[in-house]
C-alpha positions in Angstrom: -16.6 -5.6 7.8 -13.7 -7.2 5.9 -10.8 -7.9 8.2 -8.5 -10.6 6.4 -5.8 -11.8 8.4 -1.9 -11.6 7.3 -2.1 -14.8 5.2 -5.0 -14.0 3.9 -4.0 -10.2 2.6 -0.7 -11.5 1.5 -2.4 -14.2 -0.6 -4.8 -11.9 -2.4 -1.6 -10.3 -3.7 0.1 -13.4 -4.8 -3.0 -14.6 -6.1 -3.7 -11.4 -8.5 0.1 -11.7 -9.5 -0.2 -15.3 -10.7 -4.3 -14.5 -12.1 -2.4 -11.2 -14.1 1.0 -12.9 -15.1 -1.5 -15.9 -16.1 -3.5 -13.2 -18.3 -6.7 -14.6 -16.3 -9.3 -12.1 -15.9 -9.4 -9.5 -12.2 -11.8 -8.2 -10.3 -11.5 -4.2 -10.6 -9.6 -4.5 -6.4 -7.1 -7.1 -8.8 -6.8 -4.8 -10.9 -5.6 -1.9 -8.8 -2.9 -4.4 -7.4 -1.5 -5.7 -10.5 -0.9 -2.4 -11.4 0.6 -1.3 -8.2 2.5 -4.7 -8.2 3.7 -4.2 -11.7 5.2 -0.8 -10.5 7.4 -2.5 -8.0 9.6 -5.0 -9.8 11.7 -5.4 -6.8 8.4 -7.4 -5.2 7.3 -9.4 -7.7 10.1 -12.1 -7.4 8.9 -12.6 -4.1 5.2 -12.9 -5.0 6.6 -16.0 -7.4 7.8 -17.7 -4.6 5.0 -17.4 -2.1 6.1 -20.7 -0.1 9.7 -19.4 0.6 7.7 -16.2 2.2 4.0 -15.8 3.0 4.8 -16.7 6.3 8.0 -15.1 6.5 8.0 -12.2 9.2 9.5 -8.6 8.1 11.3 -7.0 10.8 12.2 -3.4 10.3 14.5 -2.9 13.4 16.9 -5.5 11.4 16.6 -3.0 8.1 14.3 -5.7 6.6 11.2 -3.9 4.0 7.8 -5.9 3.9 7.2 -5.8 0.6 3.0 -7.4 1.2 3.0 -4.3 3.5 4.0 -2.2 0.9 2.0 -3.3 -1.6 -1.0 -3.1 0.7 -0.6 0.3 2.3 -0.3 1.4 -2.0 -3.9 -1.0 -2.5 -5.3 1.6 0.4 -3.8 4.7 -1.2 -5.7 4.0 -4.2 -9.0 2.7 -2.9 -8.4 6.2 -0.7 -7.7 8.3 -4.0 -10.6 6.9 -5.9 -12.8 8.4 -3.4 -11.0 11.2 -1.5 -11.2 9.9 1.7 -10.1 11.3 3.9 -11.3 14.3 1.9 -8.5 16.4 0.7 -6.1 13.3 -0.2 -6.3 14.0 -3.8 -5.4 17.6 -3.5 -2.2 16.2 -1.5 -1.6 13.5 -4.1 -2.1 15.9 -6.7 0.5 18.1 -4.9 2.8 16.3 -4.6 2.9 14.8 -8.1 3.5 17.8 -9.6 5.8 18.8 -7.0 7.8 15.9 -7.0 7.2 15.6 -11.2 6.7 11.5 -10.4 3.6 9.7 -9.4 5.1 6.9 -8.2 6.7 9.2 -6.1 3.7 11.0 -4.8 2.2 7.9 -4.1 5.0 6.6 -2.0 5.0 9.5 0.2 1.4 9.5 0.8 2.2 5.5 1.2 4.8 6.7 4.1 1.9 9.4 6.4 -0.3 6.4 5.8 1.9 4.0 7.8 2.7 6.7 10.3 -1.1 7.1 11.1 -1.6 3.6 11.4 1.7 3.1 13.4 0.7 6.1 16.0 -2.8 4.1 16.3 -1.4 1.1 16.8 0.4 2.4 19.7 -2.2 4.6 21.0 -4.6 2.0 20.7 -7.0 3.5 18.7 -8.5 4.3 15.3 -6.3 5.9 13.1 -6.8 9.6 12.8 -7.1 11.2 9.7 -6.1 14.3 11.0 -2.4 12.2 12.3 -2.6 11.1 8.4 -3.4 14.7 6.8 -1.0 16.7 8.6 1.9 13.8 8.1 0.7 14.7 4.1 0.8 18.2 5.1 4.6 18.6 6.0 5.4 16.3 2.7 7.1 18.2 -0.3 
């Protein structure tokens, strides 16, 4: 199974940035990114400057956003969307995009239950749940 480390998932993005901004041709996973990428314009200065913050660590408890977490958690919304796993996550996107008459803002709130399930795992120690992840999408409106 794929498992890229930090660098590695934060260089995929800055790699697609520079392969879309270069009008170079992307694999349909580049392709998903760009997109996302080119939604957040707030990120994309820091993708052009991947020396002065690939390594750079992100620390919430001092109000700091990862933007490469971000961006990746929205890369595994869409990958999730394309095939409705867990099943049911279109009918929430869906849901909420017309509830919330935005998208970009339907995406960002399934973006939020997605961290929360992964967040819970991580200090449970195991798998996330999908059930953790649907009910999180559940209470969204």
């Amino acid at each position: 199974m794929f498992a890229p480390s930090r660098d590695d998932a934060r260089l995929f993005l800055i790699d697609t940035w520079e392969k879309y901004r270069a009008g170079r041709p992307l694999s349909g996973l580049e392709q998903t990114a760009a997109q996302l990428i080119a939604m957040h314009p707030e990120y994309q200065p820091v993708l052009e400057a991947p020396d002065a913050h690939v390594h750079r660590d992100y620390r919430p408890e001092q109000g700091d956003i990862n933007p490469f977490l971000h961006l990746s958690l929205h890369v595994a919304v869409a990958e999730q969307l394309a095939i409705d796993q867990p099943p049911g996550i279109v009918a929430h996107y869906e849901r909420l995009r017309d509830k919330r008459g935005d998208a970009h803002e339907a995406l960002h709130a399934i973006v939020e239950c997605l961290g929360e399930a992964i967040w819970q795992a991580q200090r449970t120690g195991a798998s996330p749940d999908a059930a953790v992840y649907l009910a999180c999408l559940e209470r969204q409106r």
